[in-house]
mmCIF file of the N, C-alpha and C atoms, coordinates in Angstrom:
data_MODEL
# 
_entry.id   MODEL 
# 
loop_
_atom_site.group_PDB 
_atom_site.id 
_atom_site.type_symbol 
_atom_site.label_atom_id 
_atom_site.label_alt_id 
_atom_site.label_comp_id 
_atom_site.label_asym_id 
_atom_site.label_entity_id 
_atom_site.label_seq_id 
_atom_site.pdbx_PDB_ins_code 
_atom_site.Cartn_x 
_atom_site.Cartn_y 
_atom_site.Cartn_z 
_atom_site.occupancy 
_atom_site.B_iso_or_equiv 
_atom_site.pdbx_formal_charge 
_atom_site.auth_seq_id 
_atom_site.auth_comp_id 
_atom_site.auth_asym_id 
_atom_site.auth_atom_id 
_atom_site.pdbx_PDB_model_num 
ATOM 1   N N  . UNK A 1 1  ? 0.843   -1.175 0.000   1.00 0.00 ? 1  UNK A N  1 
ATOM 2   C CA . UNK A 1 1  ? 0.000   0.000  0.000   1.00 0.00 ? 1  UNK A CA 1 
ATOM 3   C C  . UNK A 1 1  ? 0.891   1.242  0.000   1.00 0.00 ? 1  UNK A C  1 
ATOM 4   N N  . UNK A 1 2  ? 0.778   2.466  -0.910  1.00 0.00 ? 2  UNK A N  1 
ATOM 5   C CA . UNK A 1 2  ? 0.894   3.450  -0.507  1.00 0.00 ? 2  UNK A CA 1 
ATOM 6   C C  . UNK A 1 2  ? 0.127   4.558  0.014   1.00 0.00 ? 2  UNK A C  1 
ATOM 7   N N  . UNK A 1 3  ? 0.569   5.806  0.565   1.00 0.00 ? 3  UNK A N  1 
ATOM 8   C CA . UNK A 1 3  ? -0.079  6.445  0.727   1.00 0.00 ? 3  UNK A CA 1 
ATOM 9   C C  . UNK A 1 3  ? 0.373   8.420  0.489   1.00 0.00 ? 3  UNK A C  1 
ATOM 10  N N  . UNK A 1 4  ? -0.448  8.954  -0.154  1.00 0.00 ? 4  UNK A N  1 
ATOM 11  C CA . UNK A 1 4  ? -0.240  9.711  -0.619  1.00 0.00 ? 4  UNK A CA 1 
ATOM 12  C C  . UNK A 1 4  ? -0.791  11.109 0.480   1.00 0.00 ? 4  UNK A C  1 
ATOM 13  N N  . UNK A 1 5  ? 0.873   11.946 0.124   1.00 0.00 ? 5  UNK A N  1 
ATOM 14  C CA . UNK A 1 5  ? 0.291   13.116 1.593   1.00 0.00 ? 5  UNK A CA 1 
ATOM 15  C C  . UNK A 1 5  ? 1.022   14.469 0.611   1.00 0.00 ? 5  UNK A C  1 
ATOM 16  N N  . UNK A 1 6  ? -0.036  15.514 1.202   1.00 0.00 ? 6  UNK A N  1 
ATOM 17  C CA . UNK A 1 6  ? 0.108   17.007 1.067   1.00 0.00 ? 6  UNK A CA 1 
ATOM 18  C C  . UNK A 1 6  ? 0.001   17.307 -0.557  1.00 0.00 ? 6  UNK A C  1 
ATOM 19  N N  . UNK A 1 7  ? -1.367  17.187 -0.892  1.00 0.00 ? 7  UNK A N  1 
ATOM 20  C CA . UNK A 1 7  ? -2.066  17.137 -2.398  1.00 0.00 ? 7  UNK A CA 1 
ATOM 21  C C  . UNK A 1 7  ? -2.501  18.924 -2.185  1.00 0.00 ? 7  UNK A C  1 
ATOM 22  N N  . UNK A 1 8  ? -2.043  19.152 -3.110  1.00 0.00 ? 8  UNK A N  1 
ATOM 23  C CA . UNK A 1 8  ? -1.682  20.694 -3.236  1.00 0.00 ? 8  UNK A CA 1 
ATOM 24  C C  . UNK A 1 8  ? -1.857  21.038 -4.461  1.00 0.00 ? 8  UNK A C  1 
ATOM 25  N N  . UNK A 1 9  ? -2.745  22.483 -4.580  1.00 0.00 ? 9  UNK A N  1 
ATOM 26  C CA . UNK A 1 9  ? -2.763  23.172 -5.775  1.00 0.00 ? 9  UNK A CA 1 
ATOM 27  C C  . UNK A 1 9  ? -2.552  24.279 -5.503  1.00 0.00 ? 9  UNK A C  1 
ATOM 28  N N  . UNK A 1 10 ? -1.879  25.276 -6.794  1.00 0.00 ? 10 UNK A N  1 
ATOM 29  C CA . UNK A 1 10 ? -1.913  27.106 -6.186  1.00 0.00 ? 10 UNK A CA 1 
ATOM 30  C C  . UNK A 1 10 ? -3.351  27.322 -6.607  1.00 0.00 ? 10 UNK A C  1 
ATOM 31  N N  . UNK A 1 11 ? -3.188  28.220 -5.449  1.00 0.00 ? 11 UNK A N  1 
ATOM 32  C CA . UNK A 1 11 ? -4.954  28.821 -5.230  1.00 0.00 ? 11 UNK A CA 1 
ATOM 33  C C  . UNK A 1 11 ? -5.295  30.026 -6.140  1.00 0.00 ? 11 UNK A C  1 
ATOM 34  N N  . UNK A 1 12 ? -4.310  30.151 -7.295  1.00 0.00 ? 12 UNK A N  1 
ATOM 35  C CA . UNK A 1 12 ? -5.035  30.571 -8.517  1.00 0.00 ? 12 UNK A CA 1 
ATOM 36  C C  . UNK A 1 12 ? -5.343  30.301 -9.663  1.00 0.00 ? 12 UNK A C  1 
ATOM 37  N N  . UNK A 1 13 ? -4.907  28.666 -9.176  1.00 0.00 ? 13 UNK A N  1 
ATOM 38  C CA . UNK A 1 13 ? -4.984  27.685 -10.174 1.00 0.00 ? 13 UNK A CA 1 
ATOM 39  C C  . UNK A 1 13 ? -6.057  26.703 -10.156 1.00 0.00 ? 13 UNK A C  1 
ATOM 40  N N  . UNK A 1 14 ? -6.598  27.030 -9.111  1.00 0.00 ? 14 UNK A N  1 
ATOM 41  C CA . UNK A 1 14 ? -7.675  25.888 -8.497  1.00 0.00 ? 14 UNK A CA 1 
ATOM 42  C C  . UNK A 1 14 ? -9.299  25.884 -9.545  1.00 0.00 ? 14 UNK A C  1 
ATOM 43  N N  . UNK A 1 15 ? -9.804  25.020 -9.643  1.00 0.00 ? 15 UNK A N  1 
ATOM 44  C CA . UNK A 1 15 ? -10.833 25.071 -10.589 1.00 0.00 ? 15 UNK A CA 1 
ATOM 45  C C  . UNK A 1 15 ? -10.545 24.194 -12.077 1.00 0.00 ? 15 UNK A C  1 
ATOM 46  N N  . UNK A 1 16 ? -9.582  24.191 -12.287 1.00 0.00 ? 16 UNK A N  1 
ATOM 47  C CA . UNK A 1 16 ? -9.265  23.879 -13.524 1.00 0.00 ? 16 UNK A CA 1 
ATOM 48  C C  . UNK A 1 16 ? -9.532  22.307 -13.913 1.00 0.00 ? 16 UNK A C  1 
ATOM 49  N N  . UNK A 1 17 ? -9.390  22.054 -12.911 1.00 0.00 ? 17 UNK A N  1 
ATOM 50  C CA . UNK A 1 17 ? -9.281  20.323 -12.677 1.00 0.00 ? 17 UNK A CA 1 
ATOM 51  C C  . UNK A 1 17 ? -7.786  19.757 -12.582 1.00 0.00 ? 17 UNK A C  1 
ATOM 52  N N  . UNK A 1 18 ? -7.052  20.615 -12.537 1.00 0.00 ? 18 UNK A N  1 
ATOM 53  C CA . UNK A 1 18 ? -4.993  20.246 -12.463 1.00 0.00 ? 18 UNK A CA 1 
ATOM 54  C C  . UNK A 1 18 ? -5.205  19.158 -11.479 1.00 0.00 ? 18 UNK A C  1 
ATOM 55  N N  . UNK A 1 19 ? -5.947  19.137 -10.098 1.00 0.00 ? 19 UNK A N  1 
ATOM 56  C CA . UNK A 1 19 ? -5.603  18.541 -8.936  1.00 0.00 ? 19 UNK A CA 1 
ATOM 57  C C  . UNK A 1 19 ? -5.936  17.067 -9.050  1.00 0.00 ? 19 UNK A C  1 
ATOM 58  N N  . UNK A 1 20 ? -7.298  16.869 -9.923  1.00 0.00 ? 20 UNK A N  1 
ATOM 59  C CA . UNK A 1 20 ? -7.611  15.561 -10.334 1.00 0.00 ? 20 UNK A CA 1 
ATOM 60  C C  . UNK A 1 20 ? -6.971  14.924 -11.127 1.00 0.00 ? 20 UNK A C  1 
ATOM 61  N N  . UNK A 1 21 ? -6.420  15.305 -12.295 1.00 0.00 ? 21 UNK A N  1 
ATOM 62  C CA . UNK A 1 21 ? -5.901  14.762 -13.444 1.00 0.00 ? 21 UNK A CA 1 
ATOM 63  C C  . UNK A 1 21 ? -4.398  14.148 -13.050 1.00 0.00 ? 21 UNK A C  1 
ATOM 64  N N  . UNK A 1 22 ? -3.815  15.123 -11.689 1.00 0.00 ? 22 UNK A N  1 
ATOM 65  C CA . UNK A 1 22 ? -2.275  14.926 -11.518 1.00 0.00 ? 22 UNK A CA 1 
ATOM 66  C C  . UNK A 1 22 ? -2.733  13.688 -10.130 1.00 0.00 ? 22 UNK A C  1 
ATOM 67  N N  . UNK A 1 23 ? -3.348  13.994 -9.542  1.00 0.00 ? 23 UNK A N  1 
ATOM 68  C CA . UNK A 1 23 ? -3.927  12.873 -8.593  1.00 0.00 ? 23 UNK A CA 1 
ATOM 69  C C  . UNK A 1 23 ? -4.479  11.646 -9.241  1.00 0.00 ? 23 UNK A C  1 
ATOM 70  N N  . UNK A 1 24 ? -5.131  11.865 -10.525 1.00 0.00 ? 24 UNK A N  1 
ATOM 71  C CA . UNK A 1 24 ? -5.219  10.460 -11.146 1.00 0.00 ? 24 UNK A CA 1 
ATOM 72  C C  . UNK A 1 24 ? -3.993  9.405  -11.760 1.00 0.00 ? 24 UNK A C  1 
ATOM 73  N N  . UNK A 1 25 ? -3.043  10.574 -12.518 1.00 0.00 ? 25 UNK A N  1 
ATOM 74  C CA . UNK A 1 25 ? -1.996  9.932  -12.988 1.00 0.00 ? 25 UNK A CA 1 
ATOM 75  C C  . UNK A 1 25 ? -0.498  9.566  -11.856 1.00 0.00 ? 25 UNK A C  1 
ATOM 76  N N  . UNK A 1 26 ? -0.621  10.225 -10.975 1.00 0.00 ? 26 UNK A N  1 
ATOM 77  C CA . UNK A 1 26 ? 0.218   9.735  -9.461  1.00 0.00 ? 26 UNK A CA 1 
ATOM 78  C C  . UNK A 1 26 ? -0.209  8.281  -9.438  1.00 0.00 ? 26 UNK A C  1 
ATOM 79  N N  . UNK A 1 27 ? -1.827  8.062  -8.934  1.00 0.00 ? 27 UNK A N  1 
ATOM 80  C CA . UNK A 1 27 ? -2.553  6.850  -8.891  1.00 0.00 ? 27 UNK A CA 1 
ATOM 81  C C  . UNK A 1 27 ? -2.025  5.468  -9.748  1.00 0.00 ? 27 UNK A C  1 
ATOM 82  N N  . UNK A 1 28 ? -2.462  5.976  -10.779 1.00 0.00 ? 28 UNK A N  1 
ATOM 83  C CA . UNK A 1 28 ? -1.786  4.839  -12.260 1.00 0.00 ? 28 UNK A CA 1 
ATOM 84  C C  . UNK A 1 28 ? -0.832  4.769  -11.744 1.00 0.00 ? 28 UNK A C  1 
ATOM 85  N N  . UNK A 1 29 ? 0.379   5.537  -11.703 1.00 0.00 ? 29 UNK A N  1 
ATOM 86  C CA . UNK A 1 29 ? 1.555   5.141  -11.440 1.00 0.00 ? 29 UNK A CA 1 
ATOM 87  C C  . UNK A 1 29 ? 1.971   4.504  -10.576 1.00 0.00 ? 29 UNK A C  1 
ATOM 88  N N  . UNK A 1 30 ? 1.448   4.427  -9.950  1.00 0.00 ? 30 UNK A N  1 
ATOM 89  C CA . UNK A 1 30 ? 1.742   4.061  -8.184  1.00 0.00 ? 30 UNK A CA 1 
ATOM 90  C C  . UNK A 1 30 ? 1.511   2.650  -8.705  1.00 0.00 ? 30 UNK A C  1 
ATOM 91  N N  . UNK A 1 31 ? -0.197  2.062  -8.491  1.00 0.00 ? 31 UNK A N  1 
ATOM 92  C CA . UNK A 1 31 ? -0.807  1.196  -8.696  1.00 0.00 ? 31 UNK A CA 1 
ATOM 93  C C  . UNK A 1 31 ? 0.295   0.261  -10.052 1.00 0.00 ? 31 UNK A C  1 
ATOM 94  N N  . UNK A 1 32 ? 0.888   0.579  -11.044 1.00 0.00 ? 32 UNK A N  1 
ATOM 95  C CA . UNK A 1 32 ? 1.399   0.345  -12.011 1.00 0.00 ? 32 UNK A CA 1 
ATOM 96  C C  . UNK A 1 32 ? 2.612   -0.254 -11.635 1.00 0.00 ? 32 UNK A C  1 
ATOM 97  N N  . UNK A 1 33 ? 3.125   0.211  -10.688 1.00 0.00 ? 33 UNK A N  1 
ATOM 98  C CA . UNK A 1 33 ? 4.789   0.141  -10.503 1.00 0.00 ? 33 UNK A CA 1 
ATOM 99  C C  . UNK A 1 33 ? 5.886   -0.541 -9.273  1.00 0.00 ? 33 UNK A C  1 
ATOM 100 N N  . UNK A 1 34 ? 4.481   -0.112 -8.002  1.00 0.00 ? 34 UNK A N  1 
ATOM 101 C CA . UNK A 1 34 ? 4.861   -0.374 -6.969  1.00 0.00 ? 34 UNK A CA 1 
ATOM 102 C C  . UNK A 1 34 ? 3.342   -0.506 -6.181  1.00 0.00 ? 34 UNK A C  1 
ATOM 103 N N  . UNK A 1 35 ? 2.090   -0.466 -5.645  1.00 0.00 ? 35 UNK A N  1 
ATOM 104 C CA . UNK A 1 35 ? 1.443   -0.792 -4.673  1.00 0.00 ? 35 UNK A CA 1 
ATOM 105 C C  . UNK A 1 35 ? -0.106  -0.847 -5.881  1.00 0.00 ? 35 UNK A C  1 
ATOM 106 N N  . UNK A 1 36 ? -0.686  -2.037 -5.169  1.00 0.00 ? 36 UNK A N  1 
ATOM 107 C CA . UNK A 1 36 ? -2.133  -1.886 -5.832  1.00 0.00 ? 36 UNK A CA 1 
ATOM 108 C C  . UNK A 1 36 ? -2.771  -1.169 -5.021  1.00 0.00 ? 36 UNK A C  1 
ATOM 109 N N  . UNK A 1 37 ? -2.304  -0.770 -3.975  1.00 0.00 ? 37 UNK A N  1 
ATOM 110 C CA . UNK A 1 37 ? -3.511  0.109  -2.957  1.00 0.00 ? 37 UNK A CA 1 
ATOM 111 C C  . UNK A 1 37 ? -2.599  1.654  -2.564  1.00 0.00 ? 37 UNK A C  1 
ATOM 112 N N  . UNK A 1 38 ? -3.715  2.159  -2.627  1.00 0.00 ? 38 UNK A N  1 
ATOM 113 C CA . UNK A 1 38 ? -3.420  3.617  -3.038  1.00 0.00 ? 38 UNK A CA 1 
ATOM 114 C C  . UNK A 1 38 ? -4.436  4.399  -1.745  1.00 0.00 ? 38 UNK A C  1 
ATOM 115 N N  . UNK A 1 39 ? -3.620  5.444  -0.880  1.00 0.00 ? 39 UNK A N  1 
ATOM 116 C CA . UNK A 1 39 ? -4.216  5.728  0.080   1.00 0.00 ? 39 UNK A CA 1 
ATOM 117 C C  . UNK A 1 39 ? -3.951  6.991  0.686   1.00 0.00 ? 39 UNK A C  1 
ATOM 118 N N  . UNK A 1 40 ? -5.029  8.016  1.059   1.00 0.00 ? 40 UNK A N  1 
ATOM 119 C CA . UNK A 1 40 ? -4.866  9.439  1.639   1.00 0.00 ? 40 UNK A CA 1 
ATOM 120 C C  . UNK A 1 40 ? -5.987  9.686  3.157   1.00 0.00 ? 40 UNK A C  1 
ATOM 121 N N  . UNK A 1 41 ? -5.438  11.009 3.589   1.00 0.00 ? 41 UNK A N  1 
ATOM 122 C CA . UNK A 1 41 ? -6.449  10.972 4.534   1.00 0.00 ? 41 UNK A CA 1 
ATOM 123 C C  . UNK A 1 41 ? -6.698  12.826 3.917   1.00 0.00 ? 41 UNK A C  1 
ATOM 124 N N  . UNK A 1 42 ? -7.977  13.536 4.554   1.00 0.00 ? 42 UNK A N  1 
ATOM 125 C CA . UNK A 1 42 ? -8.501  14.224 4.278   1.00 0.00 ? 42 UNK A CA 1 
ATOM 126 C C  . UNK A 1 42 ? -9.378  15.254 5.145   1.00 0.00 ? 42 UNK A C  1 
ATOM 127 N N  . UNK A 1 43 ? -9.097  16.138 5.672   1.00 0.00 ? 43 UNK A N  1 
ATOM 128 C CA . UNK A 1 43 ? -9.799  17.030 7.085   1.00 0.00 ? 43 UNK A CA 1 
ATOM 129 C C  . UNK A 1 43 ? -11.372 17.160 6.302   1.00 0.00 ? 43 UNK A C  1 
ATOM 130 N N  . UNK A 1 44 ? -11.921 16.540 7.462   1.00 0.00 ? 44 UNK A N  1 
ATOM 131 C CA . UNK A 1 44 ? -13.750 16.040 7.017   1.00 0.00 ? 44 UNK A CA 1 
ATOM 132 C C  . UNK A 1 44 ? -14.230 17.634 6.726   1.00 0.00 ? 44 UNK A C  1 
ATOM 133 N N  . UNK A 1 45 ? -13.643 18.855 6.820   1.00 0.00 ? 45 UNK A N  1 
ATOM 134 C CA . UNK A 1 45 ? -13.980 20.254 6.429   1.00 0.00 ? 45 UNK A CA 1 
ATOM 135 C C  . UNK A 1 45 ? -13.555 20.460 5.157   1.00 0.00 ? 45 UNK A C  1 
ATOM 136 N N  . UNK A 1 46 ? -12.957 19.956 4.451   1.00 0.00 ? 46 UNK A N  1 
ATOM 137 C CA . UNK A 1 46 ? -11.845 20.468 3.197   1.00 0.00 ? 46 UNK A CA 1 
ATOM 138 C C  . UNK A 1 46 ? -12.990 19.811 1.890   1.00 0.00 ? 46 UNK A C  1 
ATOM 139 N N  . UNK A 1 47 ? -13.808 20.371 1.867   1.00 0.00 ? 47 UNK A N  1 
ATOM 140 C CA . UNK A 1 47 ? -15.312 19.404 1.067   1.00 0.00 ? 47 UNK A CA 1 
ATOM 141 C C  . UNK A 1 47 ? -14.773 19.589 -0.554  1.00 0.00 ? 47 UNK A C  1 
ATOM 142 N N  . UNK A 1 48 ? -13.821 20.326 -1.404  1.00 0.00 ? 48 UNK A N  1 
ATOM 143 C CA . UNK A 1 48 ? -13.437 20.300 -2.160  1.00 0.00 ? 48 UNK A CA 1 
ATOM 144 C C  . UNK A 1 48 ? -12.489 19.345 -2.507  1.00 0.00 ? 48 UNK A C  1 
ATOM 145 N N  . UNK A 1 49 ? -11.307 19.381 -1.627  1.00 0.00 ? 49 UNK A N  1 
ATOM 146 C CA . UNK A 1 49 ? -10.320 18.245 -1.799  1.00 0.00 ? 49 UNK A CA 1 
ATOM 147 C C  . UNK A 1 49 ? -11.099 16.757 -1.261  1.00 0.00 ? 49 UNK A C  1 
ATOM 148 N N  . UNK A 1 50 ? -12.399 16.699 -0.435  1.00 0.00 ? 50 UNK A N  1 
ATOM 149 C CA . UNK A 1 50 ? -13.123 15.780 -0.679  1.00 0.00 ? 50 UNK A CA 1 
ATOM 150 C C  . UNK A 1 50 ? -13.724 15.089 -2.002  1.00 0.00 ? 50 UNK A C  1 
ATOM 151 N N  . UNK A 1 51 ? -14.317 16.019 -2.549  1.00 0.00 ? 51 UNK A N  1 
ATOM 152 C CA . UNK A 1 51 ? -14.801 15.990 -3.752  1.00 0.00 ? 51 UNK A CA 1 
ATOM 153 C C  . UNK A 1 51 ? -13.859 15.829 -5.178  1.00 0.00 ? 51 UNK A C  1 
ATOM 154 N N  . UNK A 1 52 ? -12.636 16.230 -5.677  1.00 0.00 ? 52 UNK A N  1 
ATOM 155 C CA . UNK A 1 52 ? -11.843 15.430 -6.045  1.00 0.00 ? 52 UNK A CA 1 
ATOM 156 C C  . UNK A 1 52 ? -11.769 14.158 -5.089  1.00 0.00 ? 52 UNK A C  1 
ATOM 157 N N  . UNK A 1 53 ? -11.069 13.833 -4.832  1.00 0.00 ? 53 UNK A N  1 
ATOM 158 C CA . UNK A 1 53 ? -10.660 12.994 -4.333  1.00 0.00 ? 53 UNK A CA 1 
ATOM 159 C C  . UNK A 1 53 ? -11.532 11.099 -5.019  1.00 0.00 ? 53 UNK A C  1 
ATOM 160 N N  . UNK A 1 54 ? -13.013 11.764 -4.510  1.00 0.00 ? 54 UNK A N  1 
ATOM 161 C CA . UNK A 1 54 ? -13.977 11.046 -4.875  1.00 0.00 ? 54 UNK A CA 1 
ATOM 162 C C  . UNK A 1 54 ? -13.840 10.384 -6.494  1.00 0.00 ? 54 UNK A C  1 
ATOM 163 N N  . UNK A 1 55 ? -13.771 11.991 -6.563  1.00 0.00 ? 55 UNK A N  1 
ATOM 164 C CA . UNK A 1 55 ? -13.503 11.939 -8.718  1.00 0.00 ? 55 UNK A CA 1 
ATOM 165 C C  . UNK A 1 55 ? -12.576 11.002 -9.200  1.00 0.00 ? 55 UNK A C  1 
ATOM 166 N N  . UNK A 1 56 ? -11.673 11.062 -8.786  1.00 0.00 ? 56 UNK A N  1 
ATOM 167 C CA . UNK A 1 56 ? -10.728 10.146 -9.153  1.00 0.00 ? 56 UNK A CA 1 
ATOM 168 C C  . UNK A 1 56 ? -11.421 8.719  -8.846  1.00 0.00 ? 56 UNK A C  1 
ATOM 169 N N  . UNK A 1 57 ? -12.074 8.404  -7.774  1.00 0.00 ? 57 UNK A N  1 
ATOM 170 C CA . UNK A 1 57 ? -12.333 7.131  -7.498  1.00 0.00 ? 57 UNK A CA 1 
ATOM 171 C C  . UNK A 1 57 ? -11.707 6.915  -5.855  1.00 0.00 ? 57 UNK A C  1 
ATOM 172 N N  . UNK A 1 58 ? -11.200 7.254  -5.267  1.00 0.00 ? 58 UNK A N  1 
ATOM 173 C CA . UNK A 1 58 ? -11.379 7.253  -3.534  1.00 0.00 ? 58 UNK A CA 1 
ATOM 174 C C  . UNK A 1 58 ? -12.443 7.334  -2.751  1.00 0.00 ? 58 UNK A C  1 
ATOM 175 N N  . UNK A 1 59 ? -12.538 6.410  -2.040  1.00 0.00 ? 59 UNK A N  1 
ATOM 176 C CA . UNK A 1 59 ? -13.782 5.920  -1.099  1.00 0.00 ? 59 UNK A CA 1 
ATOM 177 C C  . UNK A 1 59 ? -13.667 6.289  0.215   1.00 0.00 ? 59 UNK A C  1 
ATOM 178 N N  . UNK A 1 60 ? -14.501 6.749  1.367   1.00 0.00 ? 60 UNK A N  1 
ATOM 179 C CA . UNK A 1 60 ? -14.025 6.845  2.755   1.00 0.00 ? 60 UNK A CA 1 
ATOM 180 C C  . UNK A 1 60 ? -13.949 5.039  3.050   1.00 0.00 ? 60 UNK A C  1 
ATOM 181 N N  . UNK A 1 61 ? -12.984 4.924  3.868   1.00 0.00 ? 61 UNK A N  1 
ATOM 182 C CA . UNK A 1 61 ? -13.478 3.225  4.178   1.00 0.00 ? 61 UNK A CA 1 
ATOM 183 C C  . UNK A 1 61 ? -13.005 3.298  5.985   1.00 0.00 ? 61 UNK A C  1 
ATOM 184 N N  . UNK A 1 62 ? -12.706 4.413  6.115   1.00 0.00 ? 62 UNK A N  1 
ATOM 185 C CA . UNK A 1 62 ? -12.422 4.557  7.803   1.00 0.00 ? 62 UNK A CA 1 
ATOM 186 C C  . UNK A 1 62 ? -12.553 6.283  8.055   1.00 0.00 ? 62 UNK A C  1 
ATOM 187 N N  . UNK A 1 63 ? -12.410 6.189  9.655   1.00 0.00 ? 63 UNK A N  1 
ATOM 188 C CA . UNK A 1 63 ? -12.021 7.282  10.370  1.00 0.00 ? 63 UNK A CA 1 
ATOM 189 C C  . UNK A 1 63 ? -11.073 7.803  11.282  1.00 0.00 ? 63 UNK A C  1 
ATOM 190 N N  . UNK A 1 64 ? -10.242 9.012  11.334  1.00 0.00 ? 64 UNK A N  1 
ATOM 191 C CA . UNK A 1 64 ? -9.205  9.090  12.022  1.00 0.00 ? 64 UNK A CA 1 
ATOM 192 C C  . UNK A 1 64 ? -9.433  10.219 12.998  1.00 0.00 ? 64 UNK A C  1 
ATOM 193 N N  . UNK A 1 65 ? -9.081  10.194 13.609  1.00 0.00 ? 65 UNK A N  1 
ATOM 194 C CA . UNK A 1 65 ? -9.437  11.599 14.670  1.00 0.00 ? 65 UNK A CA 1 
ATOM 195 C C  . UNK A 1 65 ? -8.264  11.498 15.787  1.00 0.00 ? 65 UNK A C  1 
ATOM 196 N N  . UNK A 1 66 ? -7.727  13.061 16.397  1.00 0.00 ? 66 UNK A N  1 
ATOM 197 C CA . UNK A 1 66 ? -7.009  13.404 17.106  1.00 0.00 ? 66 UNK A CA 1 
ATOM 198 C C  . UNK A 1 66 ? -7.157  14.040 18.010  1.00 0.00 ? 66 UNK A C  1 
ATOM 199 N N  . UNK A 1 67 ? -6.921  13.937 19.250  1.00 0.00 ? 67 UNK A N  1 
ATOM 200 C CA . UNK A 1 67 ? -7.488  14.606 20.401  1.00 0.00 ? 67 UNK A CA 1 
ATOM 201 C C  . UNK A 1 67 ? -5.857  15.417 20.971  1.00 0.00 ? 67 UNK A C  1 
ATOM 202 N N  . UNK A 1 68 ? -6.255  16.535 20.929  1.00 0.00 ? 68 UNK A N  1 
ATOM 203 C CA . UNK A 1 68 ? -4.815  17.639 21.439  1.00 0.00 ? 68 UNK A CA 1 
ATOM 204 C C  . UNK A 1 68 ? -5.467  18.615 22.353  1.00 0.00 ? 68 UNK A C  1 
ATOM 205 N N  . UNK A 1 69 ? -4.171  17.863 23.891  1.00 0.00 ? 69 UNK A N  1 
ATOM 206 C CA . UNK A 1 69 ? -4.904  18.538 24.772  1.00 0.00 ? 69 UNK A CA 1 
ATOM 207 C C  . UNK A 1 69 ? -3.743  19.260 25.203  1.00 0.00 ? 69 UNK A C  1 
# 
């Protein structure tokens, strides 16, 4: 399994669809080369980078939560 961290677009670039297309072809590659399982986590507020995410084909299949006291 891998897992993929700090999926980033410039925020005057956003809209275009850059974030999906480069998040899809990371994916292929990954899946292609080195891991069939492909994996991110996602702040349950960030409903955009949710929504890609989806696009590509990512599923919630758990939950993570942090308690900082």
């Amino acid at each position: 399994m891998a897992e993929i961290q700090g999926v980033w677009v410039e925020p005057s670039l956003r809209g275009f669809g850059l974030g999906r297309e480069g998040l899809a072809l990371v994916c292929e590659t990954i899946q292609a080369a080195m891991a069939p399982t492909v994996s991110l986590y996602v702040n349950s507020f960030n409903r955009e980078a949710i929504e890609s995410y989806e696009a590509v084909g990512f599923r919630r299949i758990g939950t993570f939560s942090t308690v900082m006291l």
